[in-house]
N, C-alpha and C positions, 0 to 999 in steps of 0.2 A: 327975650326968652327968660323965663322966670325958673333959675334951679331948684327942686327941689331934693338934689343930693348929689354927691360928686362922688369918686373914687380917687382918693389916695395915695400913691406908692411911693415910698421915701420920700414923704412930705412936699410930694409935686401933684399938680390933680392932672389925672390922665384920661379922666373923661364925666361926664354930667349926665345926672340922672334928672327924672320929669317922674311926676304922677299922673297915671291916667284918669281922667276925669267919666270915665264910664265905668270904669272897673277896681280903679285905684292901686292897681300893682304900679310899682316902678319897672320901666324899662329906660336903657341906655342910650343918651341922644348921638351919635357920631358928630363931631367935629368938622368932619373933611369925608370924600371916596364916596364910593360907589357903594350899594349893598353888593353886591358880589363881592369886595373886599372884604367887606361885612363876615358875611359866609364864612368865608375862607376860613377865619380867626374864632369865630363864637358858634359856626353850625346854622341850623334850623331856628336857633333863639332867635339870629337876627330877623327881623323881617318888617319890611316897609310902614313909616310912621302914616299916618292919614290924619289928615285935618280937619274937625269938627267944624260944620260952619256955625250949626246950630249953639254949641257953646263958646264958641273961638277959641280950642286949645287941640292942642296935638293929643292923639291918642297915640294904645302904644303898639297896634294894627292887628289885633289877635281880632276872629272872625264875627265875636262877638260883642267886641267894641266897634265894630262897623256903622262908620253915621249915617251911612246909606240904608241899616236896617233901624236903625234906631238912637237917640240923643239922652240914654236913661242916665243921671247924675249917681251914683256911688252911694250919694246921702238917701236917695228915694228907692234904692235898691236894697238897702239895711234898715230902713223903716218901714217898707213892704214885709222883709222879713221876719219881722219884730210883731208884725200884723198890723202896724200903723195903716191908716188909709193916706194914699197920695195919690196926685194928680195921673199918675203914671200907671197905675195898678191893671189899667187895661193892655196896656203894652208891651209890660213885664209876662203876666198869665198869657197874650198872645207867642212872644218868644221861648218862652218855656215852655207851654204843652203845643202849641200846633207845630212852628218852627225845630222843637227839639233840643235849643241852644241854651247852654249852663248861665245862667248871670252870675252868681255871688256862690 
């Protein structure tokens, strides 16, 4: 598992951060436990990572990084936006006006 950021606290790292490869936020990868443990400590933030098969990385399980709805890379979701044409451009304007669901 490749970090792309840690946390800190008196120069000890107490936990590893990932970029989501649908949406590109960082979320925190746990260690060890349960999500219910999870919970307990961070709320509603935490919630269950899900694995892309389409691009083989972990996402970071928000509803619209769902692989099951769709595999959109971050980089073609800012060149969409930009008005770039990409390969994806039909799947995007599908998730956004029929589905209802935010991308970028």
């Amino acid at each position: 598992m490749i970090e792309h950021g840690a946390i800190l606290l008196d120069g000890i790292q107490r936990g590893t951060l990932q970029r989501c490869p649908h949406c590109g936020g960082q979320f925190l990868v746990a260690a060890s436990g349960h999500l219910s443990d999870a919970r307990k400590i961070m709320g509603n933030v935490a919630a269950p990572r899900i694995f892309c098969q389409k691009c083989g990385r972990l996402t970071c399980g928000r509803p619209q990084c769902d692989p099951a709805l769709a595999c959109i890379p971050v980089e073609a979701q800012l060149e969409h936006a930009e008005g770039k044409r990409t390969t994806y451009d039909d799947l995007i304007v599908d998730l956004k006006v029929n589905r209802g669901l935010p991308l970028l």
